[in-house]
N, C-alpha and C positions, 0 to 999 in steps of 0.2 A: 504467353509465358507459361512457361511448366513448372508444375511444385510437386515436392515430396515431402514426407515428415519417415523422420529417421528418429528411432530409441537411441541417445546416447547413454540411457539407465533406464534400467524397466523392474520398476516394481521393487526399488532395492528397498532390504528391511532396515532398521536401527530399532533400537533397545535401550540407546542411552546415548548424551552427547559426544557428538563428533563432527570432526570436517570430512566431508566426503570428496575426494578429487576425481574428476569426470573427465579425462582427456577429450577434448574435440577432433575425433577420428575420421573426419570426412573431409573432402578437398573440395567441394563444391561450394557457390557463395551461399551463406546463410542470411536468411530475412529476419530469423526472430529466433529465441529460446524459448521451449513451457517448461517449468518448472511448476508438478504435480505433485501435493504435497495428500496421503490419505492419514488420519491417523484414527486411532479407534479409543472411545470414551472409558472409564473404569465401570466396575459392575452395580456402582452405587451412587449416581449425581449428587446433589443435592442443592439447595439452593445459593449457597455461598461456592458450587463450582463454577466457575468463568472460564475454561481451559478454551483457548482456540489455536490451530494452527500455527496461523501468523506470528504468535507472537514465541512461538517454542525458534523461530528462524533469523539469525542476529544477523547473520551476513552472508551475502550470495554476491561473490565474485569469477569474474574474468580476467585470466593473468595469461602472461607469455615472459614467464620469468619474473625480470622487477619490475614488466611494464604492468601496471594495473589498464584495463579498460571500462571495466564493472566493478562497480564494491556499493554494497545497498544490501536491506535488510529486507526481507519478508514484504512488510510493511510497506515502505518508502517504492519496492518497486509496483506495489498494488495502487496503491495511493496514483505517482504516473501514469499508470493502464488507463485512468479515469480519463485525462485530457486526450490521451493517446490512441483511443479507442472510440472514445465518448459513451462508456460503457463501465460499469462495473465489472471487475474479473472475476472469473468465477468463486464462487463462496458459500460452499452448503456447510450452513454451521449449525448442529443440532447437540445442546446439550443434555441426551437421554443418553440412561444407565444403555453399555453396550455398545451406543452409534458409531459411525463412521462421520468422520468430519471431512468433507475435500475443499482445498482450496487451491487455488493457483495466481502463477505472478508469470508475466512474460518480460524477458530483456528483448526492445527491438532497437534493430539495429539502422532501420530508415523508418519511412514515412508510411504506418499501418502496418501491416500483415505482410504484404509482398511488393516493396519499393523496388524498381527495378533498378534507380539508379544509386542506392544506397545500402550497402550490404558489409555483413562481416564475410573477409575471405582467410579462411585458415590455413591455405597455401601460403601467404602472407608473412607468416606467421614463423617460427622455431619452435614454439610447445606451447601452444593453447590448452590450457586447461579451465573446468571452471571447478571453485570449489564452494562445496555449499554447506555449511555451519548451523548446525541446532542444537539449543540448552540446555534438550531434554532433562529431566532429572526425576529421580525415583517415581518408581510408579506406586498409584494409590487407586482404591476404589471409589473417591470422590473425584480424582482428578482424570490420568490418564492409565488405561490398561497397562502390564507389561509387553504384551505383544500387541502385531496388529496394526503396527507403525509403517509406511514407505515411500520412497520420491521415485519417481520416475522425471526423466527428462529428455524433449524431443527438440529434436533441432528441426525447423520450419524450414527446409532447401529450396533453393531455386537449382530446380534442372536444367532447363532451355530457357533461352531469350532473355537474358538479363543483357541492359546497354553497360555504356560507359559507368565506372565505379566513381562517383562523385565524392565518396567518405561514407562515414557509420559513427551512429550517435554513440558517445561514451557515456554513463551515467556512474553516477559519484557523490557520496557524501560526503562533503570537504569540512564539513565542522559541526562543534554537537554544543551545546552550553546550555546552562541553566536560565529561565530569565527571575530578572528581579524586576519590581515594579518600578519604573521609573528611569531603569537604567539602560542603557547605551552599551548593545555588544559590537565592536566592531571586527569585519571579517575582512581579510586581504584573498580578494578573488585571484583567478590564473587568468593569464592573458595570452595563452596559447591560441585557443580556439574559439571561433563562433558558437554561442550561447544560443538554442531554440528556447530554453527556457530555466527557469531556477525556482526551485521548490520549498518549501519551509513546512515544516511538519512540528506544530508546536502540541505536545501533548500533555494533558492535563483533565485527569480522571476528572469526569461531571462537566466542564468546561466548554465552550466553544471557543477554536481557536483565537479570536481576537480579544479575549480576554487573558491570553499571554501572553499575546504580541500585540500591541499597541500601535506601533509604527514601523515603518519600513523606507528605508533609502536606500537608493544606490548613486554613488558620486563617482564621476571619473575625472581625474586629474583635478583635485580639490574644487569639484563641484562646476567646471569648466561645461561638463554635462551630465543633467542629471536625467539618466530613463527613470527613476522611480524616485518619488517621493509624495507616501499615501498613509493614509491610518489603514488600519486592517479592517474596519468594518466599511468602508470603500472596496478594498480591494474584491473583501468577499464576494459584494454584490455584483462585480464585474467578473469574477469566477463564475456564481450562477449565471451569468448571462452566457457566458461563452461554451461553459460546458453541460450545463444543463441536468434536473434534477435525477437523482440515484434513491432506486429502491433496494432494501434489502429486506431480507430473509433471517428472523432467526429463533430457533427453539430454544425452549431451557424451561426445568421443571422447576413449580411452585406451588406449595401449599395454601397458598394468597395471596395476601400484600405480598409484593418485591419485588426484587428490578429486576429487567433484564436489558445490558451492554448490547448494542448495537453497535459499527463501528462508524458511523455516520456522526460528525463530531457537532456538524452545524443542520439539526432536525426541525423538520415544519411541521412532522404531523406525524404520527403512527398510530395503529390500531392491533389489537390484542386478543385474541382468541383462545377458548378455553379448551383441551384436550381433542375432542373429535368433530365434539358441537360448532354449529354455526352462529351460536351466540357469542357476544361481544360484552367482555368484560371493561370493568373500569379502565378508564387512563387515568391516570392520577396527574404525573406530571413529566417534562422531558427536559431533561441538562444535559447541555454535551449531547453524549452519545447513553445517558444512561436515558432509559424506559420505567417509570414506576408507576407500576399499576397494581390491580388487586382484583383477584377471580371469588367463584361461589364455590368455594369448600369448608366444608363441615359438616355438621350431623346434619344425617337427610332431611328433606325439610323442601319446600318451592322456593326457598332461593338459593338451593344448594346445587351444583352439577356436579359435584365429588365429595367425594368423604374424603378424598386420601390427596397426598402430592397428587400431581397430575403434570402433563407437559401443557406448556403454555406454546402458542404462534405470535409472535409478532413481525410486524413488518412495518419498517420505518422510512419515510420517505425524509429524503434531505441532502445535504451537500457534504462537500471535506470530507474524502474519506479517509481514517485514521488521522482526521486532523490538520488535513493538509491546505496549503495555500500555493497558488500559484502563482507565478510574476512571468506572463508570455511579454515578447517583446512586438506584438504584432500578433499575422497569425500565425499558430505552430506548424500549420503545414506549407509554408511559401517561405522561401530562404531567404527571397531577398528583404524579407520585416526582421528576422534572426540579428542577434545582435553581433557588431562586429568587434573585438578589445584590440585591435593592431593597432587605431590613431591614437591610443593612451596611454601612458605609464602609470599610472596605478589607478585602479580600481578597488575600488570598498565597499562593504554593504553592512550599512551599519539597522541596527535593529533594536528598539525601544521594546523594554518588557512591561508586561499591565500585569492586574493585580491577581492571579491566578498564578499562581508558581509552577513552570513545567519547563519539561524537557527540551529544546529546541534545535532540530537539525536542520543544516541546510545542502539540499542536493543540487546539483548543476548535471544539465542532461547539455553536452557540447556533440559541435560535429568534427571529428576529425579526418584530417583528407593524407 
C-alpha cells in the first residue's frame, strides 16, 4: 500500500478567535487528518502563566453540510490518540518568555495510521469540510504573544492498494454536564452504529479522574444487558493495563516553590529539574495533573543554582491524559469485540459523580458503513 501526506493548510496565521473552514480538496481515500497547532509564548512568563495550546481549541469538526462526522475539542481528540496509537501525541510544551509551543491531535478514520479497510472517502461526499475553532483572546506578555500563532493540516492519503471500504470511525461529543457528588447523570446513547469505544473526560483542576466520577453504567433495554457497570477506580486500572504508561514533557518558569500542570491527570511519579543543571530539585507533591515542587533560588550561596526566575524541566510519568477514561468493549482493534446497539431500543449511560466537582464530557468514537 502507498501513502501520501497532502497540506490541506500550511502554516495558516490567526491573531485572534475564529473558525477556520478547510475544504477537503482531494478525492483519494483518506486514513487520518494532523491537525498542527504552533503557537508562540509572550515576552514575559511568569509563574502564574499556564497558556498551552490545547486548550486555546474548543472544537475541530467534520461536516458535509448537516451531516456532522467529527466534533471534538483539542483535547478530547488527543486524549483518543492515547488508546489509538498507544502513544502520546505530540506535545512540546514549554512555558519560557518567547517559546514556541507545538502540539497536535489526529482524527483517524480506521484502525492506526493506514487501515486499508477503513477510510474516509471525500468523493463520497457533496462538501466535506473540516472546520477548526480556537478562543484565542487578547494577547499579553505573560500569556500569549500577538503574533507567531498557526495550524496547519495534512491529510494522511492512501494512494494505491487500498481493499474493500468496510466504514470510518466517526467521533463525537454527544454530552458535557457538571458532576455533583452522589448524583446520577443519565445519557440517552444513539443506536445507529457500532461503538469501538466511549470516552469520558472528567476534569477537575488538582484531581484525578475518579474523584469525579465515581461510577459508571451502561444498561440496554432497562438493564436486560449490562456491558458496564464499574467504579472508576477499577475502571482506571484496567485502562493502565491496556494502554499503558505515558511520559510527558514539560517546561515552565519558577522562582521556587510552585507548580507546574502536566496534563497527565492520574500521575505515579515525576521528577523536576532545575534550569540547565543536572541536579534534581524537590518534589513536594503530585494531585491530578498539578506538579509541586521547589528549586534552589536565591542569594548565591551552595544551596542556590539561581538568583533569578529560572525555567524548570519536568517530566511526568502517569496515565489519563487530560483526564480521561476509557470504556473498550473488548479489544479496540478487532471488530468483532466492538459493540453492536441494533438488538436494543434504548441504551443509556448513566454516570455517578464523586466529591471533586468537574466538568464531564462524554465521547463515542462509532463505525460507520
Amino acid at each position: 500500500m502507498k501513502t501520501r501526506k497532502v497540506y490541506l493548510l500550511k502554516d495558516e496565521a490567526f491573531t485572534a478567535a475564529q473558525t477556520k473552514t478547510v475544504d477537503i480538496n482531494v478525492r483519494d481515500p483518506i486514513s487520518s487528518i494532523d491537525i498542527i497547532v504552533r503557537m508562540t509564548n509572550g515576552a514575559a512568563m511568569t509563574e502564574d502563566s499556564d497558556v498551552k495550546p490545547h486548550d486555546e481549541f474548543a472544537k475541530i469538526e467534520l461536516i458535509d453540510g448537516s451531516d456532522v462526522i467529527v466534533s471534538a475539542s483539542m483535547k478530547e481528540l488527543q486524549a483518543l490518540n492515547v488508546p489509538e496509537l498507544g502513544a502520546l501525541p505530540s506535545m512540546d510544551l514549554n512555558l519560557d518568555d518567547n517559546a514556541v509551543q507545538t502540539e497536535q491531535c489526529t482524527i483517524h478514520f480506521g484502525i492506526g495510521k493506514n487501515d486499508p479497510n477503513r477510510y474516509f472517502e471525500p468523493a463520497q461526499f457533496k462538501n466535506p469540510q473540516l472546520k477548526i475553532t480556537n478562543t484565542f483572546t487578547d494577547a499579553d506578555v505573560t500569556t500569549w504573544a500577538a503574533t507567531g500563532h498557526s495550524i496547519s493540516v495534512i491529510a494522511n492519503i492512501i494512494e494505491e492498494g487500498w481493499g474493500q471500504n468496510l466504514g470510518f470511525f466517526m467521533t463525537k461529543e454527544i454530552y458535557s454536564h457538571t458532576a455533583v457528588d452522589g448524583a446520577v447523570e443519565t445519557i440517552d446513547l444513539p443506536r445507529d452504529f457500532p461503538y469501538r469505544m466511549i470516552m469520558i473526560e472528567a476534569l477537575s483542576t488538582g484531581s484525578s479522574p475518579i474523584l469525579t466520577v465515581e461510577k459508571i453504567k451502561m444498561s440496554c433495554d432497562a438493564d436486560k444487558y449490562v456491558p458496564y457497570d464499574i467504579d472508576s477506580r477499577d475502571l482506571i486500572l484496567e485502562n493502565r493495563a491496556m494502554f499503558g504508561i505515558l511520559t510527558q514533557g514539560v517546561k515552565k518558569r519558577l522562582t521556587g516553590a510552585g507548580t507546574i500542570n502536566a496534563d497527565l491527570f492520574d500521575m505515579t511519579n515525576a521528577f523536576v529539574a532545575q534550569g540547565t543543571t543536572l541536579s534534581v530539585v524537590g518534589l513536594t507533591t503530585m494531585a491530578g495533573e498539578v506538579i509541586t515542587t521547589e528549586g534552589l533560588v536565591g542569594a548565591a550561596g551552595v544551596n542556590a543554582l539561581d538568583t533569578v526566575e529560572v525555567l524548570f524541566h519536568a517530566v511526568a510519568f502517569g496515565y489519563s491524559l487530560h483526564s480521561a477514561l476509557y470504556l473498550p468493549f473488548g479489544r479496540i482493534n478487532e471488530p468483532e469485540d466492538w459493540f453492536n446497539p441494533d438488538p436494543y431500543g434504548d441504551i443509556k449511560l448513566k454516570i455517578t459523580g464523586e466529591s471533586a466537582v468537574g466538568t464531564v464530557k462524554t465521547v463515542i468514537q462509532q463505525l460507520r458503513d
